[in-house]
C-alpha positions in Angstrom: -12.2 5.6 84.8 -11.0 8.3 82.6 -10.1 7.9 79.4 -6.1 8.6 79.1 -5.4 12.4 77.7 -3.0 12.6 75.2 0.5 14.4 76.7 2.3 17.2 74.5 5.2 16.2 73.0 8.4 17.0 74.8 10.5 20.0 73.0 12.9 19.3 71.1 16.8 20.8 72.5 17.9 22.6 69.9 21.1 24.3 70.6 20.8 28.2 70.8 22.9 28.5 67.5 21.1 26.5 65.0 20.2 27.0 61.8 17.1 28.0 60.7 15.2 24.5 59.8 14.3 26.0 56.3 17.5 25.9 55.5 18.0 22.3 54.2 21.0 22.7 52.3 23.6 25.0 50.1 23.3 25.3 46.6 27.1 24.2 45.2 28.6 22.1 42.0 26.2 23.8 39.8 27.3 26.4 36.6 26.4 29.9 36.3 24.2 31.0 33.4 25.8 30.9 30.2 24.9 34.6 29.6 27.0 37.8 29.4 29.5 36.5 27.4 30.6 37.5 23.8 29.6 34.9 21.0 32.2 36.5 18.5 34.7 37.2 20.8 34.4 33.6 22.2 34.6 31.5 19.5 37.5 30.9 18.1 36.2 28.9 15.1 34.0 32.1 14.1 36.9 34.5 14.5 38.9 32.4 11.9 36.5 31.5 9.6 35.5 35.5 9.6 39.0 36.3 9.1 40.2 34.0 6.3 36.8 34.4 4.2 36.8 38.1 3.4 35.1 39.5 6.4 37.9 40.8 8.6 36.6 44.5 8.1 33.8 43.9 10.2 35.6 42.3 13.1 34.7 45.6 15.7 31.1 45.4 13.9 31.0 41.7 14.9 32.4 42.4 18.0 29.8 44.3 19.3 27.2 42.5 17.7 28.5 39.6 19.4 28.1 41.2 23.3 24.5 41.9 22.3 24.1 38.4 21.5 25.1 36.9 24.7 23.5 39.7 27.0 21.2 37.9 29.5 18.2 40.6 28.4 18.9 39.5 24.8 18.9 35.8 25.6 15.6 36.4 27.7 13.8 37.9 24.6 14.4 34.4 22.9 12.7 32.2 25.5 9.9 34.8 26.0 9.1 34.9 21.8 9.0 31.1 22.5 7.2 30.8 25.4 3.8 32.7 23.8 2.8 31.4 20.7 1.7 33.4 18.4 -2.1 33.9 17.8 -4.4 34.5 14.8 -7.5 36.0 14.5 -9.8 36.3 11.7 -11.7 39.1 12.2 -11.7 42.2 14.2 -14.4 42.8 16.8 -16.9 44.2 13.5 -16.6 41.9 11.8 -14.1 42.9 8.9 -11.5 40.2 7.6 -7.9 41.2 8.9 -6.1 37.8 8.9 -3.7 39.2 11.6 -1.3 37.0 13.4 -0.5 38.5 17.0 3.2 37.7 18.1 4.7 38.8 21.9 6.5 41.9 21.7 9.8 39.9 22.6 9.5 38.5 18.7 9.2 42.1 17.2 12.3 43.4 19.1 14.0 40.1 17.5 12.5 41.0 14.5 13.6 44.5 14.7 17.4 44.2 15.7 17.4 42.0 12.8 16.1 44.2 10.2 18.2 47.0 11.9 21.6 44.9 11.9 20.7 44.3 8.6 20.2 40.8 8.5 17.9 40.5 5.5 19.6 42.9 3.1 23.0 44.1 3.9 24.6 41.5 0.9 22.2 43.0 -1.6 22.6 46.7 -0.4 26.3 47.1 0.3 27.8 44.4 -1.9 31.5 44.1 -2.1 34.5 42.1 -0.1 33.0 39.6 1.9 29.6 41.0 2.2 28.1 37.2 2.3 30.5 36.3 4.8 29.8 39.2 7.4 26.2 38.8 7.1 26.7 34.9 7.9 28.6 35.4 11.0 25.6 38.1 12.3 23.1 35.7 11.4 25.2 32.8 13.3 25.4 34.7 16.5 21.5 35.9 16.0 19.6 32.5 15.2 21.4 31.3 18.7 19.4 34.1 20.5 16.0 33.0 18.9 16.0 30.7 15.4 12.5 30.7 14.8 11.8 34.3 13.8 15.1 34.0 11.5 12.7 32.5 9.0 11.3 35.6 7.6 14.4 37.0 7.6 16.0 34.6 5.7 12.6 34.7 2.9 13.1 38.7 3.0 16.7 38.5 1.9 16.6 35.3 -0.2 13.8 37.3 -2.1 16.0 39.8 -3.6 17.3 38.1 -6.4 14.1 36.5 -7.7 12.4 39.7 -7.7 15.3 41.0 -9.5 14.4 39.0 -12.6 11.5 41.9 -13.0 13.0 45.1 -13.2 10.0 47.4 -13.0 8.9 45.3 -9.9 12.1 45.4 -8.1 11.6 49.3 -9.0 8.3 49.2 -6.7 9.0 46.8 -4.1 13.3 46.7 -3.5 13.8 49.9 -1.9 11.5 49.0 0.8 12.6 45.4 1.3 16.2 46.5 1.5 15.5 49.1 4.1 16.7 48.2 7.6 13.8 49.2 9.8 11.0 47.0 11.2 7.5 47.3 10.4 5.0 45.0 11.8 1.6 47.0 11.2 -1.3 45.1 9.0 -2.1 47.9 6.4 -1.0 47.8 2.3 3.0 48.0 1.8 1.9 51.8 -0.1 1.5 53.2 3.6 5.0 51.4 4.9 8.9 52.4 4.5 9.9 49.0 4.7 8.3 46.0 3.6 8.9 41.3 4.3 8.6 38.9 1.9 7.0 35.5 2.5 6.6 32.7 0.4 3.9 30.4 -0.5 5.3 27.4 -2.4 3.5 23.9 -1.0 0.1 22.5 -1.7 -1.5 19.5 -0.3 -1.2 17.2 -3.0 2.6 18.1 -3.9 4.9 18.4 -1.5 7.9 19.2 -2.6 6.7 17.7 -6.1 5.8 21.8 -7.1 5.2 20.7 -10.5 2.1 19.3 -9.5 0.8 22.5 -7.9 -3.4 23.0 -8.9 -3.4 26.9 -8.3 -4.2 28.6 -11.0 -3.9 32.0 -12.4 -5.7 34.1 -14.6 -4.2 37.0 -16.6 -6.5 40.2 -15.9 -4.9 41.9 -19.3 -2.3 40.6 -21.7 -0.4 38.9 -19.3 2.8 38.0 -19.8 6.0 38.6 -17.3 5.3 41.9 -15.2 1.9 41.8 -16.0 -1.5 41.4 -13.3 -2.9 38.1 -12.5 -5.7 37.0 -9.8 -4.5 33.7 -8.3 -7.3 30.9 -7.6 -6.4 27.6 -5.2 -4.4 26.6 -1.7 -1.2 26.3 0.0 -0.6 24.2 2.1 2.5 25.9 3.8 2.4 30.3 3.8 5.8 30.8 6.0 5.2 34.0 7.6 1.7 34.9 6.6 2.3 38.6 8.3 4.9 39.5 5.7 3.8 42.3 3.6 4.3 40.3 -0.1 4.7 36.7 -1.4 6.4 34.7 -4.0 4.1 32.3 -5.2 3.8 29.2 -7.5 0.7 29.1 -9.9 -0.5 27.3 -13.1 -1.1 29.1 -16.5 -1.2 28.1 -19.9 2.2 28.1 -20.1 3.0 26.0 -16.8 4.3 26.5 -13.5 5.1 30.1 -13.3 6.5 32.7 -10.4 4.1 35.5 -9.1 4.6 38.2 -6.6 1.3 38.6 -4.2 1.0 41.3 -1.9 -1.0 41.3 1.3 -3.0 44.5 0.4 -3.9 45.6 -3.1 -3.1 48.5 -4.6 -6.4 50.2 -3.5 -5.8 49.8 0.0 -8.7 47.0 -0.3 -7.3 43.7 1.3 -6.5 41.5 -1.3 -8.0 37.9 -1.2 -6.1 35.4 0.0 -7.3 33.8 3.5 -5.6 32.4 6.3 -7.1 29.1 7.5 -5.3 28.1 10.4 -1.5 28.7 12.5 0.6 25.4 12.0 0.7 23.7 15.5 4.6 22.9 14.9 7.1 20.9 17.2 9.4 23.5 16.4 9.7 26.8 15.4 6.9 28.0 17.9 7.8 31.5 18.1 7.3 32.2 14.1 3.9 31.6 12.4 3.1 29.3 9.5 0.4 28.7 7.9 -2.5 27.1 5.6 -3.9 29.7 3.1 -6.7 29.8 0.0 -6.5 32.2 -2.5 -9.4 33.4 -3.9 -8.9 35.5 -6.8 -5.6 37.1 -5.2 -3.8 39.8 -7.2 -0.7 39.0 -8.1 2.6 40.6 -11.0 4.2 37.5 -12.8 7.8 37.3 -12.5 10.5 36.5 -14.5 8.9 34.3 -17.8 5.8 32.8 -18.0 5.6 29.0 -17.7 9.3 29.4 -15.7 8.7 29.3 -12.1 10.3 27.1 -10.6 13.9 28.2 -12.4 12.6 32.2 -11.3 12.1 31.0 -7.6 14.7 28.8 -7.3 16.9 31.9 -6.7 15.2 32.5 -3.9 15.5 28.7 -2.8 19.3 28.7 -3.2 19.4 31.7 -0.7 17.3 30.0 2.1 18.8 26.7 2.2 22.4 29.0 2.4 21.0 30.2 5.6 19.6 26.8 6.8 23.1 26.0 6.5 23.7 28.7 8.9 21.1 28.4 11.0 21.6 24.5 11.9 25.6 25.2 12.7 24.3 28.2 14.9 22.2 25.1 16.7 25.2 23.1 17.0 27.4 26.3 18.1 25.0 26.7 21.2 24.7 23.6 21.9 28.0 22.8 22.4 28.5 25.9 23.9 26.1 25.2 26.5 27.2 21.1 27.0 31.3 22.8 27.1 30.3 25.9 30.0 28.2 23.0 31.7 31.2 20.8 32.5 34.0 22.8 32.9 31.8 23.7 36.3 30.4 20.4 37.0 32.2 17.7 39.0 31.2 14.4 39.3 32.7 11.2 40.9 35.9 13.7 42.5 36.5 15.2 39.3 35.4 18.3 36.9 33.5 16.5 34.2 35.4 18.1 31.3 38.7 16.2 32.2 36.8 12.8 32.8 38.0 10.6 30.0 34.5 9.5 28.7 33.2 13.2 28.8 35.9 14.2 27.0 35.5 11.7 24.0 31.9 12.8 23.8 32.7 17.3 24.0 35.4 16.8 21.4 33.6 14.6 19.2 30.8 17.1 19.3 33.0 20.4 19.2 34.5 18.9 16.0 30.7 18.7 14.1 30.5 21.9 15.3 33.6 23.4 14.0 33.0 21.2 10.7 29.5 22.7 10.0 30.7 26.6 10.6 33.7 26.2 8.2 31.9 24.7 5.7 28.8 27.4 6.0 31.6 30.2 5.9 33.5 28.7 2.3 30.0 28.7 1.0 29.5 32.3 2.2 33.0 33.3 0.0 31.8 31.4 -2.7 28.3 33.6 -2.9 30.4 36.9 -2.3 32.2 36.0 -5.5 30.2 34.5 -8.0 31.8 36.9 -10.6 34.8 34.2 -10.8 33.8 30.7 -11.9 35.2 28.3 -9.6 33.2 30.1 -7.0 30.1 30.1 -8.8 30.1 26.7 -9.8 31.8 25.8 -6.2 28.7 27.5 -4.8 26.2 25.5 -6.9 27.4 22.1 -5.5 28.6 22.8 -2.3 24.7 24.4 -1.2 22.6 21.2 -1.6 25.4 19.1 -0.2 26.1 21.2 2.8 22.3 21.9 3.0 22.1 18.2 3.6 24.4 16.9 5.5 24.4 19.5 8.2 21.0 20.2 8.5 20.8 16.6 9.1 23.6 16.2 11.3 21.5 18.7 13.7 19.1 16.7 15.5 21.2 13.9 17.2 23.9 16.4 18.1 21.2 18.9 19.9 20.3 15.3 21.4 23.9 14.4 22.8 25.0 18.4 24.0 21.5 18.1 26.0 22.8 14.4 27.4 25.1 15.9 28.8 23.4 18.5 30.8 21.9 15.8 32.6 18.5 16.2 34.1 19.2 20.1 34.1 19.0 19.8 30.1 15.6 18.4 30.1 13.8 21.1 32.1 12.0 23.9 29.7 13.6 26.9 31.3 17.1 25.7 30.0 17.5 26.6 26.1 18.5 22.8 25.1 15.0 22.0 25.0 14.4 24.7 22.5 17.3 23.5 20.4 16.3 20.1 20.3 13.0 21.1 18.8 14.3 23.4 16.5 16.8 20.6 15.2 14.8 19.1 12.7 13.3 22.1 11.1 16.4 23.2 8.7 16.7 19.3 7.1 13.1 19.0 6.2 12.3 22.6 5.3 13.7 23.9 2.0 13.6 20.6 0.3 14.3 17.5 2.8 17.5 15.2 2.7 16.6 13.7 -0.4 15.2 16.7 -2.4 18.9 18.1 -2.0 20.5 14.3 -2.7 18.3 15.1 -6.0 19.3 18.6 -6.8 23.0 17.8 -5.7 22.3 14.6 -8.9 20.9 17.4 -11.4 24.0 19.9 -11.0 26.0 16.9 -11.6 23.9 16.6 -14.8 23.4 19.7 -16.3 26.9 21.3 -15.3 29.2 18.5 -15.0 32.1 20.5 -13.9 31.2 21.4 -10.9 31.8 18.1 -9.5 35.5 19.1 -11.0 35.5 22.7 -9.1 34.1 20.5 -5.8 37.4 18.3 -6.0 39.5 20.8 -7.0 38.0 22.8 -3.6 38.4 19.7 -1.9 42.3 18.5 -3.6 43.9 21.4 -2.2 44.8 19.7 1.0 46.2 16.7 -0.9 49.4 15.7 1.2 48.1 17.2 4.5 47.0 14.0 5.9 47.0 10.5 4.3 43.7 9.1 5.5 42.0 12.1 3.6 43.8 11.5 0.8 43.1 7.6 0.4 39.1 9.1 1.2 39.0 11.5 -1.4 41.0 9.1 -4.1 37.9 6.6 -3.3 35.0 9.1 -3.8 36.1 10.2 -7.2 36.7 6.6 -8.3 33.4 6.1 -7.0 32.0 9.2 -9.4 33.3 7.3 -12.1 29.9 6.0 -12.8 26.8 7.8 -11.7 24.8 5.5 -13.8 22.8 4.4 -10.8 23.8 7.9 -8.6 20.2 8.3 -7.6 19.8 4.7 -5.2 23.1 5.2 -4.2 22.9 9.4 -3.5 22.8 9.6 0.2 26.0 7.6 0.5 28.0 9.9 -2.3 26.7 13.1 -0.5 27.7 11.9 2.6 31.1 12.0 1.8 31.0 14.6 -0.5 30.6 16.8 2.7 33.1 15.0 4.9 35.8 14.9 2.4 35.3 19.0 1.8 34.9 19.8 5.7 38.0 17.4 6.2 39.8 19.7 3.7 38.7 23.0 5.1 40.2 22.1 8.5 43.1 20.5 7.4 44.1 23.6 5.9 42.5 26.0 8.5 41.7 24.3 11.7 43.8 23.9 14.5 46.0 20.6 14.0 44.1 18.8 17.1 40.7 19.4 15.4 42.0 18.4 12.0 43.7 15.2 13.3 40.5 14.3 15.4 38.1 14.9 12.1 40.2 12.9 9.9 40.5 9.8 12.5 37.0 9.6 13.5 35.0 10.2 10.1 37.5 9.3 7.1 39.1 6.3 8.8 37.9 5.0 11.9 34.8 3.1 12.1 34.7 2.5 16.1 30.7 3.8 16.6 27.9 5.9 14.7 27.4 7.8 18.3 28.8 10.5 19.6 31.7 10.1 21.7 33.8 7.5 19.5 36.7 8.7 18.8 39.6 6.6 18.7 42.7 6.9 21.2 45.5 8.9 21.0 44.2 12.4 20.1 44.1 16.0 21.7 40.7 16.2 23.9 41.1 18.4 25.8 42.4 21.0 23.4 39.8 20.4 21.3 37.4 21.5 24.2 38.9 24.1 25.5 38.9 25.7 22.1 35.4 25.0 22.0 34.3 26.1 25.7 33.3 30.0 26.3 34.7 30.9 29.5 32.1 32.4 31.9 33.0 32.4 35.6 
């Protein structure tokens, strides 16, 4: 008997019309790119803030910078400068020491439309009416394309005034760092028409304890400020090593004393000071850090000898102004990107921005948002007129405070906007991702929470009035709202006695900043916001999540004013 043959399957009767069987299904309910769009022209907190802080000469200038922001090629560079890393090589193929860090041309046209726009200089070159404030609402819009090559930036402008304190260096070295074109070549700054300046602060055994810094230097002459030195040790942190000159912290006789070190001597000899490694970094991929040994490194003191940290410190004050900036720009996209998300996404029959729940959490994170910028832009009028002394010592408070609180306030806020993507969020070729890794960046770098707790205790202590210009800042809403003025007749009873200020610094900062940003939008903010800030953090203590705010307020307005429309 034969075995039984297997029969072919009977065709299947498919109707003569039907759709091709790789079609499985239609993409729908899911948002456009958030791209193309103007991040000047839409946000409203930014156009205010510009406006009442000096800055409304530049609106046309910020308008346009604004569209090249949000251009999809623009926004492309970013994720392209993050998704190559850069690379370092020692050598070159002949064996010569180069210490050159390779970066993906997407970071050098960053790099260059920042230098161009005039990101690092424009404050110190064209000072005058709301200089500060202009360059603060460029440098908003621009750390949201790409935040991580922002960093030399921000050490190339916060340079300037440090290297100020030695006239006939500034002679050599400020005409180049104040010019606004791009230079990335590896050859002595002699050769260049525009220069960056890094800096090399942190060694191993420190921290942010500088005082305790083991790098020496030895005067080659006389020494003294101005003079040549050849530096001898480590650092444990070189932000930037391609930039063309550093500010760095070394022993002498005297102390802990300011230098500037360039990358090239004079000579057109490599001067040297040694790359180690790249930092493999959570964050910040797309800009290079690094572990360095100096070995015998020429270097000009600046400012007096044995004063280094008080020389530097100039510099400082400028950087953790643009962390300021640079964690509100996180917070601006990221609510940007939760607000476009669900105004097109429904869910359960309904668009997700007019679900009850949804809305608690967008508002509640609009209003950190809104908070952080207004905040960031009062300190930026503050620095364009340090000539007047409410402003200066305004300024001298209001940094560390405002350094800490919304650098810190970053991370769970990058965490909540990307919740509410969903699984879209999570997935690498969506910028939330990016953000989230960026977060934590700003509040550790430039002195971490309780470095500026510490600094905010030792402005109290040497100038005690500016804790009276920070509450006269802060009093001028007084009779706007009475839950901010119960808060901020607490906090200066509670500043009655400092006497044990340092355990209890965290909690006194804390509301330092939320009784100044309350103030800010009282008297600038749209009522809704206002209302919602004041009930949720001066008053209400329903959650310490997002998405807690108490019944009864404007949502919805508060998202829409939040939300960039892009159909």
């Amino acid at each position: 008997m034969n075995a039984r043959q297997p029969q072919p399957e009977a065709p299947l009767n498919h109707p003569v019309d039907a759709p091709d069987l790789a079609i499985t299904h239609e993409v729908t309910n899911q948002p456009p790119a958030l791209e193309n769009y103007n991040l000047f022209s839409q946000d409203t907190a930014l156009q205010e803030a510009v406006a009442r802080e000096g800055a409304a000469h530049a609106v046309a200038d910020l308008d346009r910078f604004g569209a090249w922001t949000g251009a999809a090629n623009t926004i492309e560079l970013g994720f392209q400068a993050n998704a190559n890393k850069p690379a370092f090589d020692t050598h070159d193929r002949f064996g010569h020491r180069i210490d050159q860090v390779n970066f993906h041309p997407a970071y050098h046209q960053l790099m260059a439309k920042a230098m161009e726009e005039g990101l690092h200089s424009s404050p110190w070159a064209q000072p005058g009416t709301g200089a500060h404030a202009t360059r603060a609402a460029k440098y908003y819009m621009h750390s949201q394309v790409e935040a991580a090559h922002c960093c030399p930036i921000t050490m190339t402008f916060a340079a300037v005034p440090s290297i100020r304190k030695q006239p006939e260096l500034a002679a050599l070295w400020e005409q180049k760092i104040l010019a606004n074109q791009y230079d990335p070549s590896n050859r002595p700054d002699t050769e260049k028409q525009s220069v960056t300046i890094g800096m090399a602060m942190t060694e191993k055994q420190g921290g942010s304890d500088v005082r305790a810094n083991s790098t020496r230097a030895y005067p080659i002459g006389a020494g003294g400020p101005g003079q040549s030195y050849e530096l001898v040790g480590h650092k444990w942190f070189v932000s930037a090593p391609m930039c063309d000159a550093f500010l760095v912290l070394a022993q002498t006789g005297s102390g802990l004393s300011c230098f500037l070190m360039p990358r090239w001597r004079p000579d057109g000899s490599k001067n040297p000071w040694q790359v180690q490694r790249l930092k493999n970094k959570m964050g910040n991929v797309a800009n290079a850090s690094s572990e360095a040994e100096l070995r015998g490194a020429l270097a000009w003191m600046v400012g007096e000898e044995g004063r280094g940290v008080p020389t530097i410190i100039e510099m400082v004050a400028m950087t953790r102004f643009d962390c300021m900036i640079g964690s509100s720009a996180g917070m601006r996209q990221a609510i940007a990107q939760a607000t476009h998300h669900c105004r097109h996404r429904s869910a359960f029959g309904q668009q997700l921005n007019r679900q009850p729940l949804m809305q608690n959490v967008l508002a509640d994170l609009a209003l950190e948002s809104e908070a952080a910028l207004t905040y960031t832009m009062r300190v930026a009028r503050a620095l364009d007129n340090q000539h007047l002394e409410h402003e200066r010592l305004l300024a001298r408070l209001a940094t560390p405070v405002g350094k800490y609180w919304i650098c810190k306030r970053t991370p769970n806020h990058a965490y909540e906007a990307m919740e509410c993507l969903g699984g879209n969020g999570v997935m690498e070729d969506c910028i939330m991702p990016r953000l989230l890794r960026e977060s934590p960046v700003n509040a550790i770098w430039e002195g971490s929470g309780n470095v500026q707790c510490l600094d905010t205790l030792r402005a109290l202590q040497k100038e005690p009035d500016t804790l009276d210009a920070f509450f006269r800042e802060a009093g001028l809403a007084r009779g706007a709202d009475r839950r901010f003025d119960r808060f901020l007749a607490q906090l200066q009873n509670d500043f009655a006695d400092i006497s044990d200020f340092e355990y209890r610094a965290r909690n006194l900062v804390d509301r330092l900043a939320l009784a100044m940003q309350a103030s800010l939008l009282l008297r600038h903010s749209d009522p809704a916001s206002a209302d919602a800030f004041c009930a949720s953090r001066l008053e209400y203590t329903g959650g310490l999540n997002y998405g807690n705010l108490p019944s009864g307020l404007n949502t919805a307005g508060i998202i829409d004013r939040a939300t960039p429309v892009v159909d």
